[in-house]
C-alpha positions as CSV (number, residue, x, y, z in Angstrom):
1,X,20.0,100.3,71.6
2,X,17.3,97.5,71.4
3,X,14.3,98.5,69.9
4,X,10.9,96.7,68.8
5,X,10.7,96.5,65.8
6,X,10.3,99.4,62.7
7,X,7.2,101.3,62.2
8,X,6.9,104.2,59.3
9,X,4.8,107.5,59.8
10,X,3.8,108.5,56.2
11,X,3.1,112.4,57.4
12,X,5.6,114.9,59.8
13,X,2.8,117.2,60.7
14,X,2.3,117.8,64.1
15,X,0.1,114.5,64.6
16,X,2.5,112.6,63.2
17,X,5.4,113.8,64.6
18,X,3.9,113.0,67.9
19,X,2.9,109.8,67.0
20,X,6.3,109.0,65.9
21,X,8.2,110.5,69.5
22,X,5.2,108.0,71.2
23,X,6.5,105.5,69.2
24,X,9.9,105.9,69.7
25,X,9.5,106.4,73.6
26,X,8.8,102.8,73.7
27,X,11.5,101.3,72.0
28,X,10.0,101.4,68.7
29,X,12.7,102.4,65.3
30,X,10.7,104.6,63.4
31,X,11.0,106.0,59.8
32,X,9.2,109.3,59.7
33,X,8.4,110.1,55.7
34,X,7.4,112.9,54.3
35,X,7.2,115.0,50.9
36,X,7.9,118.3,52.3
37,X,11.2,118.3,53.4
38,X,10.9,121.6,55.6
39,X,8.5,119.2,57.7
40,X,11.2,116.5,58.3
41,X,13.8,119.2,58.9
42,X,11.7,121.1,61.6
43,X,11.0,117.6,63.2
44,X,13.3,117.5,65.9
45,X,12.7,121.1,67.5
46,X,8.8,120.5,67.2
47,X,9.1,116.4,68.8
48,X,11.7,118.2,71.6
49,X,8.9,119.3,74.1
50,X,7.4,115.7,73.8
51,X,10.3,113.8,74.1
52,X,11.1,115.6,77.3
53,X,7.7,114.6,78.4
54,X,8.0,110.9,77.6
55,X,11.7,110.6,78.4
56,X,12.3,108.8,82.0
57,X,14.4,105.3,83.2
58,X,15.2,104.0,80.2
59,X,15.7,106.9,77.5
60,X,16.6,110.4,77.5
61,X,15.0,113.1,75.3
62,X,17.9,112.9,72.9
63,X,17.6,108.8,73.0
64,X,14.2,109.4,71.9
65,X,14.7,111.2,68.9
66,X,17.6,109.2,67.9
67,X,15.5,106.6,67.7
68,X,13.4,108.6,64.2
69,X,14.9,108.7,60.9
70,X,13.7,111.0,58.9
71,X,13.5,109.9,55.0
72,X,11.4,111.3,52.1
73,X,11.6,108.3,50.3
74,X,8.7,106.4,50.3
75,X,9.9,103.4,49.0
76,X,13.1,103.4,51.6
77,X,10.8,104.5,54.4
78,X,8.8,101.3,54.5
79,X,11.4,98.9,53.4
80,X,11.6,97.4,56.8
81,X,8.3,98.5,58.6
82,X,6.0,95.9,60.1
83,X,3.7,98.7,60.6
84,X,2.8,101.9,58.1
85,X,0.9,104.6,60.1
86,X,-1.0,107.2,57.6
87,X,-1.0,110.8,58.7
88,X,-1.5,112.9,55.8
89,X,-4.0,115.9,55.6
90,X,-7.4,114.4,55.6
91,X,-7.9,114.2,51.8
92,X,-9.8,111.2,50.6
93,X,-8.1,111.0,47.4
94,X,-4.7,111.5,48.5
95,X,-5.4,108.7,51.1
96,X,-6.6,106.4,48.2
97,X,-3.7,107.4,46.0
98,X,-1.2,106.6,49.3
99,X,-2.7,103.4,50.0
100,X,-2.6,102.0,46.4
101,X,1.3,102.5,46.8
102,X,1.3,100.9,50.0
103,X,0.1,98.0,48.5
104,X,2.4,97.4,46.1
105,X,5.5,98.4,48.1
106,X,4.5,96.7,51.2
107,X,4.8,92.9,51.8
108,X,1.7,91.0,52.3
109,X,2.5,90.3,56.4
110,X,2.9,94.5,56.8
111,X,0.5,96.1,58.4
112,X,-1.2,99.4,56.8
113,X,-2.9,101.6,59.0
114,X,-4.9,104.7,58.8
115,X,-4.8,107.8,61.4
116,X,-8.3,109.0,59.2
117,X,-10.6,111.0,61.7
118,X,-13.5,110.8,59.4
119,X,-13.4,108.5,56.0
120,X,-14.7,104.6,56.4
121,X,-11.8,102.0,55.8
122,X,-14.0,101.0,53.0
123,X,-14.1,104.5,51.1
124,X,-10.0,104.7,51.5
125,X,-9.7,100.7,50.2
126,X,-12.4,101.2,47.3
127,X,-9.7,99.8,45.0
128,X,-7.4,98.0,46.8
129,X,-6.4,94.6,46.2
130,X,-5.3,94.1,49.9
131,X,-8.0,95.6,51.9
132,X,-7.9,93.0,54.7
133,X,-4.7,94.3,55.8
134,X,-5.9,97.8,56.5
135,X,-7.0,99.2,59.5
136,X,-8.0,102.5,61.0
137,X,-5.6,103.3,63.8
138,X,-6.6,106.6,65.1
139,X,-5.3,108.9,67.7
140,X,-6.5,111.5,69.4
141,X,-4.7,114.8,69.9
142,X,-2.4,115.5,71.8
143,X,-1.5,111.5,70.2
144,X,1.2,111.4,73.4
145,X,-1.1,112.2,75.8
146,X,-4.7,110.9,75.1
147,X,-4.3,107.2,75.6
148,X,-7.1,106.2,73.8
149,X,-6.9,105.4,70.0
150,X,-9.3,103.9,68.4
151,X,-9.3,100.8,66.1
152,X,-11.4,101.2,63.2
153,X,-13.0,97.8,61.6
154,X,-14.6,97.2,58.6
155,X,-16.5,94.0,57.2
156,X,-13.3,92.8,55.4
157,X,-11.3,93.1,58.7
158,X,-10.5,89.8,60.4
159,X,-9.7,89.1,63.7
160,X,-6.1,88.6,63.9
161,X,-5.8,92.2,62.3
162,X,-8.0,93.4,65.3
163,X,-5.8,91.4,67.5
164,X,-2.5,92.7,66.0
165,X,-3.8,96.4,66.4
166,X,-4.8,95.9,70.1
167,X,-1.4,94.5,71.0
168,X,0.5,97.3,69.4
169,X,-1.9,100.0,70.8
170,X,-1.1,98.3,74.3
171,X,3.0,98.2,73.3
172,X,2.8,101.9,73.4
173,X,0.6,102.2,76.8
174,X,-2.4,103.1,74.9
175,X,-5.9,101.8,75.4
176,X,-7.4,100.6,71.7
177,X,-11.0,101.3,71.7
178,X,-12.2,99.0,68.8
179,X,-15.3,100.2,66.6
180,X,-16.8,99.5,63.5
181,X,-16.5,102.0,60.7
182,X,-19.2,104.2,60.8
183,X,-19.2,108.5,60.1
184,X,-17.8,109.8,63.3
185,X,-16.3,106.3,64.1
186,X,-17.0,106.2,67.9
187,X,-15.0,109.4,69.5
188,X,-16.3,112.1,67.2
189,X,-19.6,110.6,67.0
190,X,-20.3,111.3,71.0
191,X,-17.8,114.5,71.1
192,X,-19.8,116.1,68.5
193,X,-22.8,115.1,69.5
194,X,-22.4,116.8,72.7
195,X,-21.0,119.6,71.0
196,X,-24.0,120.3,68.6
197,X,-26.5,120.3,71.5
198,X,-23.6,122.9,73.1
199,X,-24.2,125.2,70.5
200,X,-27.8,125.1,69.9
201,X,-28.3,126.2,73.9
202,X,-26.0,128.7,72.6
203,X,-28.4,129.6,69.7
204,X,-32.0,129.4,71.3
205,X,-30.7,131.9,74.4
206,X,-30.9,129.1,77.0
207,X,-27.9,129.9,78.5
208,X,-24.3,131.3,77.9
209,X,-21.0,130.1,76.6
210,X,-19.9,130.1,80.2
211,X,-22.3,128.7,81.7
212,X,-22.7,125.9,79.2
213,X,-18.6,125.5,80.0
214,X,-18.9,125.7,83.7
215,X,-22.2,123.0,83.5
216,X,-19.8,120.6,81.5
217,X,-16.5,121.1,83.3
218,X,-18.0,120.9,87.6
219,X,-21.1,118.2,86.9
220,X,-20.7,116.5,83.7
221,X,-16.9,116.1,82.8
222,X,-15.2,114.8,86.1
223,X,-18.0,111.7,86.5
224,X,-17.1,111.2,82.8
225,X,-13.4,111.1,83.6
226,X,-13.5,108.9,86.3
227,X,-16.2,106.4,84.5
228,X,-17.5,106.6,81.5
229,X,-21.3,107.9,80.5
230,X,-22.3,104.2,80.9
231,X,-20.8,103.2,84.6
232,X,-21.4,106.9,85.6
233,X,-24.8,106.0,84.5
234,X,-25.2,102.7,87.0
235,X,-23.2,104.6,89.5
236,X,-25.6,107.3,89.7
237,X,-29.0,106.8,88.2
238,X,-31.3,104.3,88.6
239,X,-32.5,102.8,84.5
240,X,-36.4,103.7,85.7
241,X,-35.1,107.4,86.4
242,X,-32.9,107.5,83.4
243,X,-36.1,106.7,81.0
244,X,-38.5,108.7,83.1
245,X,-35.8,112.0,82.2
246,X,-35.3,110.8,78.4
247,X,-39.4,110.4,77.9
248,X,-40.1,113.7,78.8
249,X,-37.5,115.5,77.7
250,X,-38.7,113.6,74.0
251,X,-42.3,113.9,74.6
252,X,-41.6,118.3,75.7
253,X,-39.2,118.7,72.7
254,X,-40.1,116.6,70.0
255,X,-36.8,116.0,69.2
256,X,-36.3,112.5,68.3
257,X,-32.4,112.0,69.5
258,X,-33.5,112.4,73.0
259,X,-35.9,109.3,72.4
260,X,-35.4,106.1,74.6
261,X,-33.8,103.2,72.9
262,X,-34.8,99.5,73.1
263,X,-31.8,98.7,75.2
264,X,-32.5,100.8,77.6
265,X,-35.9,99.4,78.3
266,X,-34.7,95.7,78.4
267,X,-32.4,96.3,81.0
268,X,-35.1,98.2,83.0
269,X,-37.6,95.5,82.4
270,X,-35.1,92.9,83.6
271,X,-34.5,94.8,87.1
272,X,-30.6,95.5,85.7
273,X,-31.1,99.4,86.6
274,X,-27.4,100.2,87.8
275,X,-25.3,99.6,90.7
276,X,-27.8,99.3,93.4
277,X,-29.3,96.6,91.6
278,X,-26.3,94.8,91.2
279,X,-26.4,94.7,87.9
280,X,-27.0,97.8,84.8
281,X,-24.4,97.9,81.6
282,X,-22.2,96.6,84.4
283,X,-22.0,93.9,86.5
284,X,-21.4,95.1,89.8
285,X,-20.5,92.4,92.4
286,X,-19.4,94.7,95.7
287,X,-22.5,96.1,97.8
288,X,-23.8,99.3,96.7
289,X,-23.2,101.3,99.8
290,X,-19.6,100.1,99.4
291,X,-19.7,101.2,95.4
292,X,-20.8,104.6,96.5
293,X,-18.1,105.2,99.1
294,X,-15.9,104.3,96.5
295,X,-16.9,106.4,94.1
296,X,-17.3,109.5,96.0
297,X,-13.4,109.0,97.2
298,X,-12.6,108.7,93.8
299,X,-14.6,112.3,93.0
300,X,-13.7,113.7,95.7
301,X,-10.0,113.3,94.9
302,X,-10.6,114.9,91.7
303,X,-12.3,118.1,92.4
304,X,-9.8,118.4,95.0
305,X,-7.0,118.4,92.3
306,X,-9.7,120.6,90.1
307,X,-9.9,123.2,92.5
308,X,-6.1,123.6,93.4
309,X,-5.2,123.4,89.2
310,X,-8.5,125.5,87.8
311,X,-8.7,126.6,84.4
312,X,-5.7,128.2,82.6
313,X,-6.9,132.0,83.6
314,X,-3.7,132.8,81.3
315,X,-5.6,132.1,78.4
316,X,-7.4,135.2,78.6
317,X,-10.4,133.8,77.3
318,X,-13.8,136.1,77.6
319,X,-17.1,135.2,77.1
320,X,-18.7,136.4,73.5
321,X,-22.0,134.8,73.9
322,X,-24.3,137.6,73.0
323,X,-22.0,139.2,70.0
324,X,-22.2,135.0,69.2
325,X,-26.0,134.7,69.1
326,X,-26.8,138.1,67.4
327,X,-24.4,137.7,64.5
328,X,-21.7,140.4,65.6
């Protein structure tokens, strides 16, 4: 069976596992290393459900996996790798101590990538002799499923390394989302955000757990899907109104996150406030009576498929909001 190339996941957990039937779904040889042998033996019934998933035209489930050799040999796992993918437990030493190996087993020309979720390239590559061949590659979980992974950069990353990162990302039909290192990266950064405000509605009695979910899942989260905060934003919202909301809700609260930025206010004061306009964060070159048709087809197809596929009642979830807020 052709494949593309070798590419080494240092790490069976479940994220890496995943990564590693991803990888193999499109053609890719991969080497899946790991101390804990229990983890490598366990790999194929865990990677099973996935590789049923991914499996279609070209390969079968059992293709798939054929495709991962397991080894817990460091050495012999990257001995023919163009790409080493780092999934250990998110330890900042043992990430150090992995990648100083790395760069001594590993030819120059290989790849190293990272799959950290919160550590800046240049905190793992403190001591490294060859830092400008590291890069953060990080998935989001389920790695199969969410196709966005982000490419983490730092000030000793050049531009072919970006380049090389994007292309693989794209080999896999993934969508690289490039960001400089910074805590949170760019993912976690806007996900947490939105879940600390989450939880101090929760805490100041403003509204419930449910509520807050139901407010997220029917207004928020399907324009988000569909666009984006910042085309949702020109789609939707004229700049003016957009400051008009941010200003008071800063100038009422006092809380300085909710303050306008400086980028905000150029684009207002060059007349770039959104669709309508023709121009906001995007450029938009269709009419905007023909954007908005558009875009409420595109909504409209969603909450369709929302309503007929609504939350999994199975879960059994129930509300705890008020045992929640008074410490029960």
């Amino acid at each position: 069976m052709n494949t593309k190339g070798t590419i080494t996941i240092v790490g069976a957990g479940n994220m890496g596992a995943a990564i590693a039937t991803l990888c193999a779904a499109h053609g890719y040889r991969v080497v899946l290393n790991d101390q804990n042998d229990k983890m490598l033996a366990s790999f194929a019934e865990r990677a099973a459900p996935i590789a049923r998933h991914m499996a279609g035209t070209e390969r079968s489930p059992d293709e798939i996996l054929s495709l991962v050799e397991c080894n817990s040999s460091l050495e012999a796992s990257t001995r023919d790798a163009f790409l080493v993918q780092e999934v250990i437990h998110e330890d900042l030493e043992a990430k150090r101590a992995l990648f100083r190996r790395l760069d001594v087993l590993c030819a120059p020309e290989v790849m190293l990538a990272t799959n950290t979720s919160s550590y800046l390239l240049s905190e793992i590559c403190l001591d490294l002799a060859g830092r400008e061949r590291v890069i953060g590659i990080h998935y989001v979980s389920p790695a199969h499923l969410i196709r966005a992974v982000e490419v983490i950069t730092a000030d000793f990353t050049g531009k072919a390394l970006i380049e090389r990162s994007r292309a693989f990302v794209g080999s896999i039909d993934h969508v690289a989302i490039v960001c400089k290192e910074r805590p949170g990266f760019l993912i976690n950064k806007i996900q947490y955000a939105l879940k600390a405000e989450c939880q101090r509605i929760v805490e100041a009695g403003i509204a419930s757990v449910e509520d807050i979910d139901a407010a997220v899942r029917l207004a928020i989260g399907p324009r988000l899907a569909l666009w984006g905060p910042m085309m949702q934003e020109d789609l939707n919202a004229s700049k003016k109104t957009v400051l008009a909301v941010t200003d008071y809700i800063h100038q009422a609260t006092g809380e300085a996150h909710y303050a306008s930025t400086q980028v905000l206010r150029d684009l207002a004061a060059r007349g770039q406030t959104g669709a309508s306009a023709g121009a906001g964060w995007y450029r938009w070159d269709a009419d905007h009576e023909t954007s908005v048709r558009e875009r409420d087809r595109q909504l409209g197809e969603l909450i369709d498929w929302l309503r007929a596929h609504e939350r999994l009642a199975a879960l059994g979830a129930k509300g705890e909001n008020d045992q929640i807020r008074h410490g029960k």
